[in-house]
Each structure stands twice: as C-alpha cells, then as structure tokens.
C-alpha positions in Angstrom: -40.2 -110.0 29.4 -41.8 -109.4 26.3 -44.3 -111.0 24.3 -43.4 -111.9 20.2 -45.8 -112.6 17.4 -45.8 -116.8 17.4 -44.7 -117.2 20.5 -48.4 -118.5 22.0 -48.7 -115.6 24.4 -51.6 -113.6 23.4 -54.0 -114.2 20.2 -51.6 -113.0 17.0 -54.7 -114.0 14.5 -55.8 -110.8 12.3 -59.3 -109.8 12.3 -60.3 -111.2 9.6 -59.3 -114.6 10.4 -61.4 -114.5 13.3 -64.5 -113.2 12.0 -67.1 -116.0 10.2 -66.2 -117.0 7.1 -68.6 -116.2 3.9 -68.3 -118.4 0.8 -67.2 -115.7 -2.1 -69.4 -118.0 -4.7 -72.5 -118.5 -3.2 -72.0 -116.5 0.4 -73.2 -118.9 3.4 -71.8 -118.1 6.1 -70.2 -120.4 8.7 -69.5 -120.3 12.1 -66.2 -121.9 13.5 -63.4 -123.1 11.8 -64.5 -125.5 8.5 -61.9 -127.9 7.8 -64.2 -128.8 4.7 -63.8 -125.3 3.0 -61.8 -124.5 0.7 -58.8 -121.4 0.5 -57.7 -119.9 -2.6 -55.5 -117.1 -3.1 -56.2 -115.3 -5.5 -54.8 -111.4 -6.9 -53.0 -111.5 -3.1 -56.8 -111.8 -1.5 -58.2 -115.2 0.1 -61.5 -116.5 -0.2 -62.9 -119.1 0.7 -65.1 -121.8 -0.4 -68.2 -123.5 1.0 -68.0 -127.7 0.7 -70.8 -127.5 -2.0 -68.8 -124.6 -4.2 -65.4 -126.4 -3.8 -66.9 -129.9 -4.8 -68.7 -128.2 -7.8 -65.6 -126.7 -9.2 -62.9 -128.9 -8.0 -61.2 -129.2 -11.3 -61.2 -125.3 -11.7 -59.6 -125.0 -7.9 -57.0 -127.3 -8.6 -56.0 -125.8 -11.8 -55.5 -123.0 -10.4 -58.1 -120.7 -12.6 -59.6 -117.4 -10.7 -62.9 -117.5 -9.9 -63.7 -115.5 -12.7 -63.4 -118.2 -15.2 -65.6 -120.8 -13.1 
C-alpha cells in the first residue's frame, strides 16, 4: 500500500512551514503555530506578520498593498 500526499500518513508540511516563523517587518520570532499572525502573499512569497505589525498596518493588509508601500 502506498502512502499519498494528504492522505494523514506521514508529515507532508514543507520545511519551511515547520521551522519558527519570523515577522518580515520587524523579525520576532515565534515558536509554535500563531493563530494571531498574519499571512500575506506577496510576489508568490509568504510572510508573515507579528500581532503588533498586522494591528499597525491593518488597513494596508486588507488593501492588499505590498509591504513596500507600508
């Protein structure tokens, strides 16, 4: 029998989703999942947001601007 991606045999996360996450604004680092953070996609990369980033620019996230213009 073999194993397929999704199927919940095994771990199928990447690497990156299992290493800490950094805030891309101000980079503090969390251990564990943060159901506070925020995830933007932006250029086809994700970053993530601290609670204290993503309050600050809320309107910015939501509007969908890149981080360059907040």
């Amino acid at each position: 029998m073999t194993s397929h991606p999704g199927d919940g045999d095994g771990d199928d996360r990447s690497a990156a989703e299992q290493a800490p996450q950094v805030c891309a604004r101000c980079g503090v680092t969390a251990e564990g999942p943060q159901p506070t953070w925020a995830l933007s996609v932006e250029n086809g990369t994700r970053r993530h947001y601290c609670e204290a980033c993503s309050r600050e620019h809320l309107r910015a996230i939501e509007g969908r601007l890149d981080a360059q213009w907040w």
